[in-house]
C-alpha positions in Angstrom: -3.5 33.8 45.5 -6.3 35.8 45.2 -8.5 35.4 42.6 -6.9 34.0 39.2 -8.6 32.0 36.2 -8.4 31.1 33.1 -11.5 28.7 32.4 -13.4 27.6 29.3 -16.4 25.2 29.2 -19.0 23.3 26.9 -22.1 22.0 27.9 -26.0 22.8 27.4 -26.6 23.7 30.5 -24.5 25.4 32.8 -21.6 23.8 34.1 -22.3 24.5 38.0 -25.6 22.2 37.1 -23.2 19.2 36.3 -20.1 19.8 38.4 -20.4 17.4 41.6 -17.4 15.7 43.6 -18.2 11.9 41.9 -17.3 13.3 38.3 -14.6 10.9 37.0 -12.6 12.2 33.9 -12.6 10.3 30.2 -8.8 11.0 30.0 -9.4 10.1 25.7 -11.8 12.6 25.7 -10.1 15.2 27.6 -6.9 14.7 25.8 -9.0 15.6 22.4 -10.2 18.4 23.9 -6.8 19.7 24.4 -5.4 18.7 21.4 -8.2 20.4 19.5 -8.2 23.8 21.3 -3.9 23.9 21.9 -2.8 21.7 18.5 0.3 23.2 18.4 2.1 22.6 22.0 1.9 18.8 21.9 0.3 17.8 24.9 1.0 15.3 27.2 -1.1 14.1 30.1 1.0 14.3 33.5 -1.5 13.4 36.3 -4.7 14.3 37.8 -5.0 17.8 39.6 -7.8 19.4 41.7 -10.2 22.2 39.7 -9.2 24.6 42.6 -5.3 23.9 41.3 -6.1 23.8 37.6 -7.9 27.3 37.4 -4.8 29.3 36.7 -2.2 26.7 35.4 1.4 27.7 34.3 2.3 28.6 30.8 3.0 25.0 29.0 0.3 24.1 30.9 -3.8 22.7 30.3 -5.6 20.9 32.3 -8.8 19.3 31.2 -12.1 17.0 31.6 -14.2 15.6 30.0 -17.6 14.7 32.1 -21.3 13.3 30.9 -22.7 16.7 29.2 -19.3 18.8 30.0 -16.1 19.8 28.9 -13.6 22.0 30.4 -10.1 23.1 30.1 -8.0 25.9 31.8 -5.3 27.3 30.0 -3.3 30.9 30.3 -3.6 30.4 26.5 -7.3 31.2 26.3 -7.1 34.4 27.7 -8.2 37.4 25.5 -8.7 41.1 26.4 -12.0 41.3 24.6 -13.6 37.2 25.2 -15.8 37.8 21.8 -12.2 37.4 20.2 -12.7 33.6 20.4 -15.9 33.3 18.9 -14.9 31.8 15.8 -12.9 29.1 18.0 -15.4 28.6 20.1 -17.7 28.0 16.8 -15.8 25.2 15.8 -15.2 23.6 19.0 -18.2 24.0 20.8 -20.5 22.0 18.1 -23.9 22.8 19.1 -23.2 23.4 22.7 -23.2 26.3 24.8 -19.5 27.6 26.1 -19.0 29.5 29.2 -16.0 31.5 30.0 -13.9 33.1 33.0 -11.0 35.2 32.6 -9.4 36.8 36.4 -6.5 38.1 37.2 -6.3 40.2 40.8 -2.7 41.2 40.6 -3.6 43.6 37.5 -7.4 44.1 38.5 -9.2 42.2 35.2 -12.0 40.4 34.6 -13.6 39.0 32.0 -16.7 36.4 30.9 -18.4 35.7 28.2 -21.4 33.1 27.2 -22.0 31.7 23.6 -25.7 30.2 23.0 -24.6 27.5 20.2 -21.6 29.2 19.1 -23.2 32.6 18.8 -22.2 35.3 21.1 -24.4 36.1 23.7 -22.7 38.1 26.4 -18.7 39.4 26.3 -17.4 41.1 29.5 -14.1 42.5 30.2 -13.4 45.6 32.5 -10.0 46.4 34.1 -9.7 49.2 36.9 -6.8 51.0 34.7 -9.2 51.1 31.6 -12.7 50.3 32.7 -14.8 49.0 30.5 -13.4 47.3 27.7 -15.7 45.2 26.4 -19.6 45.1 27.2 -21.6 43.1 24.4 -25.1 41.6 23.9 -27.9 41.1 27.0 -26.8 41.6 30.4 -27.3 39.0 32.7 -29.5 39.3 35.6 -26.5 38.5 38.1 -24.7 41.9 36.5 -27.1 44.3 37.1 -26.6 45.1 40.8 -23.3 46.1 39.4 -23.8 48.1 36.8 -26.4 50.1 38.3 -23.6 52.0 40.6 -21.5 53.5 38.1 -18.9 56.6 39.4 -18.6 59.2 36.3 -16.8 57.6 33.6 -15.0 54.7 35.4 -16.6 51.9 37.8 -18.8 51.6 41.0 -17.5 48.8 41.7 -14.2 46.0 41.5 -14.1 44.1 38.0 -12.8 40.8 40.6 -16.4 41.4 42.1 -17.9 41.0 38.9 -15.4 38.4 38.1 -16.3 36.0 40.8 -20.1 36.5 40.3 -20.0 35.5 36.8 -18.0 32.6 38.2 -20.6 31.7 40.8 -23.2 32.4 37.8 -21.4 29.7 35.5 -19.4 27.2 37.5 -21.3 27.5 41.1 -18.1 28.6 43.2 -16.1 31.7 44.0 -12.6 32.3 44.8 -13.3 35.9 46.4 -16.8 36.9 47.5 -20.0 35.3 49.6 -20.4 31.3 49.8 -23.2 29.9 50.7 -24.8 26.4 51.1 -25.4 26.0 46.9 -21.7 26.5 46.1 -19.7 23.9 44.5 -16.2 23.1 46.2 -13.5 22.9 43.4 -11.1 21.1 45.6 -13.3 17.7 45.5 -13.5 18.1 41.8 -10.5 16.5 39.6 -9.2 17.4 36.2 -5.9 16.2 34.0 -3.2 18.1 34.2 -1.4 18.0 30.7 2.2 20.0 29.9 3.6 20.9 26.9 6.4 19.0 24.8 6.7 22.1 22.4 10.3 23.5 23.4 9.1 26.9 23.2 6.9 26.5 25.7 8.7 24.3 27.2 11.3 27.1 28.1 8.6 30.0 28.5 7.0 27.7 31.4 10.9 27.3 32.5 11.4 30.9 32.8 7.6 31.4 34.9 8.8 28.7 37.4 12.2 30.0 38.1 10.2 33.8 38.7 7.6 32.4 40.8 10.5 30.8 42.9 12.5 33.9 43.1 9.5 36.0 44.4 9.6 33.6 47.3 13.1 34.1 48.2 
């Protein structure tokens, strides 16, 4: 699988601080949270789901929880090439909390983060290896700068998927590609909702992803 995500969270703190196998979802509260950020695809809650699963769900897609001090939600929806393009969403649904973010995809080599400190911007990543650096906004965090201090001419020292999965560690406490080590967090002992879409666009664009994935099997 590699390392694929797709992740967006609120909270004061940051999330790998609260994220602990005993959470238990409020499946009102979650549902909220989806139908705040996704209004338009009519969500429906299908079942519970592992965090490790949920990180990069299928179009049609969320999954969600809502936890003591945290809320989460994965969706392919949320991506954006440049994270500081959801500011203004993240404004309105954040309240007066922090948000932390992780975008990954391996297959095309991106990566992207970003932090908000009460819905202002504080730190917007995205780097690809086909265009570098796309986006590098506000106060690097301490975490980055082992990274960016090896830079080769105009393009990258280094993998974005590296810097992906550190920011990941950073915010969340686990890694899907990289070091583990005794203070990481195992996103397989931590459950979310699943919710799909009842929008028939998306109900035919999640269709059309299922019947690829299946033919890439073959």
């Amino acid at each position: 699988m590699g390392s694929k995500v797709s992740v967006l969270a609120f909270a004061r703190q940051a999330p790998r601080e609260m994220l602990h196998p005993e959470l238990v979802d409020d499946a009102p509260s979650s549902r909220r949270l989806v139908e705040r950020i996704l209004p338009d695809q009519g969500m429906e809650p299908v079942g519970p789901v592992t965090l490790d699963e949920a990180l990069w769900p299928l179009p049609g897609i969320a999954c969600a929880g809502s936890f003591e001090g945290l809320e989460l939600i994965t969706s392919l929806d949320l991506r954006e090439r440049r994270p500081s393009d959801l500011s203004e969403g993240i404004h309105r649904w954040g309240v007066d909390r922090n948000a932390f973010a992780v975008f990954m995809d391996s297959i095309v080599g991106w990566a992207a983060f970003a932090m908000w400190d009460r819905g202002r911007l504080r730190r917007s990543v995205s780097i690809s290896l086909e265009e570098g650096v796309i986006e590098d906004e506000g106060v690097r965090f301490e975490f980055e700068h082992a990274y960016w201090s090896r830079p080769v001419g105009a393009g990258l020292g280094f993998h974005p998927i590296e810097l992906g999965n550190e920011a990941l560690r950073e915010f969340f406490g686990f890694v899907l590609e990289g070091r583990w080590d005794q203070h990481c967090i195992d996103p397989e002992e931590i459950s979310v909702t699943q919710y799909s879409a009842q929008n028939a666009a998306y109900r035919q664009e999640l269709m059309r992803e299922r019947a690829t994935r299946m033919i890439r099997r073959v």
